[in-house]
C-alpha positions in Angstrom: -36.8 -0.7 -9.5 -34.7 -3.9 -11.2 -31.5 -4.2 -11.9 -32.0 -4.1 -15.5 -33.3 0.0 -15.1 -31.5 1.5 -17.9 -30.9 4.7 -16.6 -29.9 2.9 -12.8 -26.1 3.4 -13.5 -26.2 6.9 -14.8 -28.5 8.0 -11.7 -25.9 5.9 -9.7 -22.6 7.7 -11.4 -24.4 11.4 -10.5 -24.6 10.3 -6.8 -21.2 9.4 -7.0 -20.1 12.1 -8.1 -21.8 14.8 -6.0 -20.4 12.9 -3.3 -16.8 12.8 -4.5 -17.2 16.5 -5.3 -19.0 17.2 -1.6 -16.0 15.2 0.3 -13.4 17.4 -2.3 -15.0 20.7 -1.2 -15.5 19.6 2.1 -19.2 20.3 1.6 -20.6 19.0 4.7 -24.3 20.3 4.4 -24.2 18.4 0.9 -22.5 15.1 2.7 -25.9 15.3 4.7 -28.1 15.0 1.9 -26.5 11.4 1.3 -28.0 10.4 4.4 -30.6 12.4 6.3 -31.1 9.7 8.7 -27.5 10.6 9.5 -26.9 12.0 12.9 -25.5 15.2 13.3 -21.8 16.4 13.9 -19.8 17.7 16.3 -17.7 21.0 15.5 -14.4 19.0 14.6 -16.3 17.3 12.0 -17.5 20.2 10.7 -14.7 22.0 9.8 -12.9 21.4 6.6 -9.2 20.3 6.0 -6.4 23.3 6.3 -6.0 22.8 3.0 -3.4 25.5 2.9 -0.7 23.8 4.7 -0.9 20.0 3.5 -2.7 17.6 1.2 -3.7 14.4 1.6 -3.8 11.6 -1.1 -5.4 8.8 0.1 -4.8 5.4 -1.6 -7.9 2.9 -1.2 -10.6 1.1 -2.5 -14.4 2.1 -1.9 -17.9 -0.2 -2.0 -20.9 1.7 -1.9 -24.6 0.2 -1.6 -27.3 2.7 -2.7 -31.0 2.2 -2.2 -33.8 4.0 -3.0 -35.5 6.7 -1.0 -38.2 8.9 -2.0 -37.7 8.5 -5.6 -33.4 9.9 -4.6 -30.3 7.3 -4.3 -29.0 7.4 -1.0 -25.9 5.3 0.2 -26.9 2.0 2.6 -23.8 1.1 3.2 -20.7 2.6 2.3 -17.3 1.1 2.9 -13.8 2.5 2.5 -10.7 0.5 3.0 -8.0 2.9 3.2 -4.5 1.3 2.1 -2.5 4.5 2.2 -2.3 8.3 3.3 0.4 10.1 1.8 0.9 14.0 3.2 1.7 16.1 0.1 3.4 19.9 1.2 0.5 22.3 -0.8 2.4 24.1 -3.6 2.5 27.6 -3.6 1.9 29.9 -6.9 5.8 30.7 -6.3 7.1 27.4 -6.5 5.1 27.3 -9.9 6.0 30.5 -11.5 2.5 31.4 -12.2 0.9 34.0 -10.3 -2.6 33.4 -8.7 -5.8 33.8 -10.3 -8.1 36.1 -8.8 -11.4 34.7 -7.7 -14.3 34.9 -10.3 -12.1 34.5 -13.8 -13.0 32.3 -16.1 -10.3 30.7 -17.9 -10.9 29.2 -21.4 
C-alpha cells in the first residue's frame, strides 16, 4: 500500500474511531481486535470504569502507527502522553431536571 492510497485516511479515521468508541464503552473484547497479538488481561483490566460515581476527562495528546494486517489496520505503536486527569462528580438526572430515559427510546 503507498502513502498516496486514496482511501488510506478514511480506512485510518474508521479505525480510530472504533477504537475511541471501544475505550468510551469500555469495550474490551473490541479493544482486542486492535491487536490480536495482544496478550490477555487480568480481571482488573477487564472490568470497566464505575462510571456511576465519577468521570474522568483526560487531557493529552495521542500518536498512533497503523500497519497493515491481513488486508485490516491494526495499531503498531500507539503512544499517549497524558498531560492531565481531571475527576468530574457524574451528574445525576436530578441535578438536571430531566428525568431519565428508559433504555430502548429513540429520541429524534
Amino acid at each position: 500500500m503507498s502513502v498516496g492510497d486514496a482511501g488510506l485516511s478514511a480506512r485510518a479515521a474508521q479505525v480510530l474511531y472504533a477504537y475511541a468508541r471501544a475505550v468510551d464503552e469500555g469495550d474490551i473484547e473490541a479493544l482486542r481486535t486492535f491487536d490480536p497479538g495482544a496478550p490477555d488481561q487480568t480481571a482488573p483490566d477487564q472490568t470497566a470504569p464505575d462510571q456511576t460515581t465519577q468521570t474522568r476527562l483526560v487531557i493529552g495528546q495521542y500518536s498512533d502507527s497503523l500497519r497493515e494486517v491481513d488486508g485490516q489496520l491494526r495499531f503498531s505503536h500507539k503512544r499517549i502522553t497524558v498531560e492531565r486527569v481531571v475527576a468530574i462528580p457524574a451528574g445525576t438526572s436530578e441535578y438536571a431536571g430531566v428525568p431519565p430515559v428508559p433504555a430502548g427510546t429513540t429520541i429524534r
